[in-house]
KEDRENBA-552238 format. One record per residue (C-alpha): residue in three letters; x, y negated, z negated. Coordinates in nm, 2 decimals, padded with zeros to 4 digits. Example, Ala and Ser with C-alpha at 12.3 -4.5 7.8 and 13.67 -1.06 7.14 Angstrom:
! KEDRENBA-552238
     r        u        v        w
   ala    01.23    00.45   -00.78
   ser    01.37    00.11   -00.71
END
This chain:
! KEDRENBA-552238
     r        u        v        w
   unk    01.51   -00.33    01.41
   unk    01.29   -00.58    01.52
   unk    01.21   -00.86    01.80
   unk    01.45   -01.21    01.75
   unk    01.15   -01.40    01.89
   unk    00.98   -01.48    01.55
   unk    00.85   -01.71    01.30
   unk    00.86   -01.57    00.92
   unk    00.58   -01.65    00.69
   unk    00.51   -01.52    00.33
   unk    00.11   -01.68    00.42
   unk   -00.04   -01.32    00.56
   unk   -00.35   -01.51    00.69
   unk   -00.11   -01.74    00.89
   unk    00.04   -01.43    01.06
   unk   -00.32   -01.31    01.15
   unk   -00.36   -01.61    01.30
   unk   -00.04   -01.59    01.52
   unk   -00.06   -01.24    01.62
   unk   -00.42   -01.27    01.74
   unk   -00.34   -01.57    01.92
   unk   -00.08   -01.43    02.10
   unk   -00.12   -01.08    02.31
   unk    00.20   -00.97    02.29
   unk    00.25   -01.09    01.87
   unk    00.34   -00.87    01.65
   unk    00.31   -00.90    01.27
   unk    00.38   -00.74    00.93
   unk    00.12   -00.77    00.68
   unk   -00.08   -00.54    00.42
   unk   -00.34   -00.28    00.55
   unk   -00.61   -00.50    00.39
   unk   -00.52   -00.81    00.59
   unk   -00.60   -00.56    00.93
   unk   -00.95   -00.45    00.77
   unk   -01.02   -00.75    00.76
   unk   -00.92   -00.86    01.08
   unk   -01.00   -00.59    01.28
   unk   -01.23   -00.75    01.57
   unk   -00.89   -00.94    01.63
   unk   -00.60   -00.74    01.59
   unk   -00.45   -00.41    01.69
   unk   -00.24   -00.13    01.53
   unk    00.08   -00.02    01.61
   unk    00.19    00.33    01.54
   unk    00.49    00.44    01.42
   unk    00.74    00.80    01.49
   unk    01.04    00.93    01.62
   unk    00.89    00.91    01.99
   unk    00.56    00.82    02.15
   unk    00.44    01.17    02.08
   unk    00.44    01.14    01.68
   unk    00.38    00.81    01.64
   unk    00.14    00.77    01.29
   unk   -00.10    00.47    01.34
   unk   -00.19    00.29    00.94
   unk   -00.53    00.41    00.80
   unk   -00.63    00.51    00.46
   unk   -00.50    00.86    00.48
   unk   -00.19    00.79    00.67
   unk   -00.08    00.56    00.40
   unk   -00.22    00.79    00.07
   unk   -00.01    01.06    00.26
   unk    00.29    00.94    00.32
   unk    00.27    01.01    00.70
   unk    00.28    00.65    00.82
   unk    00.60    00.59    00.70
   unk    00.87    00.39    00.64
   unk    00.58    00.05    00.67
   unk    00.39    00.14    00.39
   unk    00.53    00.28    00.00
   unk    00.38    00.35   -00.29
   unk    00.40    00.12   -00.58
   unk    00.49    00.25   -00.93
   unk    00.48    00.18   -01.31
   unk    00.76    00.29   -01.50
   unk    00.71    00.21   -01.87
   unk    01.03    00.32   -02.11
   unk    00.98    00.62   -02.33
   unk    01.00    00.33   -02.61
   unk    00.76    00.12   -02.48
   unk    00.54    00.43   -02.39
   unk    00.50    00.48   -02.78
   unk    00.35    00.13   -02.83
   unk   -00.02    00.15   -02.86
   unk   -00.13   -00.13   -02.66
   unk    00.14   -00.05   -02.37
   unk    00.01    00.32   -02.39
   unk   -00.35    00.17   -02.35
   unk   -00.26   -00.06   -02.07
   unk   -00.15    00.30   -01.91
   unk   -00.50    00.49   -01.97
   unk   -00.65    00.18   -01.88
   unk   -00.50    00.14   -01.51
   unk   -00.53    00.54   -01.41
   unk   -00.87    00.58   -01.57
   unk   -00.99    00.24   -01.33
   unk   -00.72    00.26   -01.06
   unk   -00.96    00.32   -00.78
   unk   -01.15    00.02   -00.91
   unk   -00.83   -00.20   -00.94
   unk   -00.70   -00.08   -00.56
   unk   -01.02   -00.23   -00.42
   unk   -01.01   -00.59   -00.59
   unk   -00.62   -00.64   -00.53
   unk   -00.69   -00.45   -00.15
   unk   -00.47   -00.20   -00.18
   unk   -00.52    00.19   -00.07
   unk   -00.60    00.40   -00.38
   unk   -00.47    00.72   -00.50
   unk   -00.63    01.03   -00.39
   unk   -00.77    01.26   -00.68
   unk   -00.48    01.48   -00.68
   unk   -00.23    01.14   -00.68
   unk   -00.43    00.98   -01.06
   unk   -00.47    01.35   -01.16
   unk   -00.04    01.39   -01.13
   unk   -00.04    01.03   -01.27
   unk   -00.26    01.12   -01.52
   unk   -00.06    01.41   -01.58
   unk    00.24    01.26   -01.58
   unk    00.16    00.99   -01.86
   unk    00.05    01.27   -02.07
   unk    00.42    01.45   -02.06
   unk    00.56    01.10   -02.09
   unk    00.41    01.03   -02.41
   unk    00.52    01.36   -02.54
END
């Protein structure tokens, strides 16, 4: 549930610029757009009561904790597909440089034990 008050956007930098120019805005937009705009925005935190309410960082979201406004995102190549070499190298590509990849598209990376289970798991996918 949410406020009726509002103007939807898909243009993330446009809802940076209403939220801070508003003091009581709120806005939905990816972790990134708030490091970037920290000086100008706040964060809300999220739980079942004031007491556990989870504000977004880094951990929060590699954890799980600051849920349900972040997720993880998959890749979930067929079994078939799995088998063809340059799908397979796409695979060992992304996990080897994941970390890498996170920061240019500013998303959270996986911890070390998240790309060692990915890792892991692409092994007993290929069989």
């Amino acid at each position: 549930m949410t406020r009726e008050d509002y103007e939807a956007s898909e243009d993330d930098n446009q809802l940076v610029t209403g939220v801070s120019g508003d003091k009581g805005g709120l806005g939905y937009f990816g972790f990134s757009y708030y490091e970037q705009n920290a000086d100008k925005l706040n964060l809300v935190g999220v739980g079942e009561d004031a007491g556990s309410c989870v504000k977004p960082s880094s951990e929060t979201i590699q954890d799980g904790s600051y849920k349900p406004l972040s997720r993880p995102l998959f890749m979930y190549p067929s079994a078939k597909a799995i088998e063809r070499p340059e799908v397979k190298a796409f695979m060992d590509f992304t996990l080897a440089n994941q970390a890498d990849i996170a920061k240019a598209a500013n998303i959270v990376p996986l911890t070390g034990d998240q790309a060692s289970k990915a890792k892991s798991d692409l092994t007993t996918a290929e069989g």
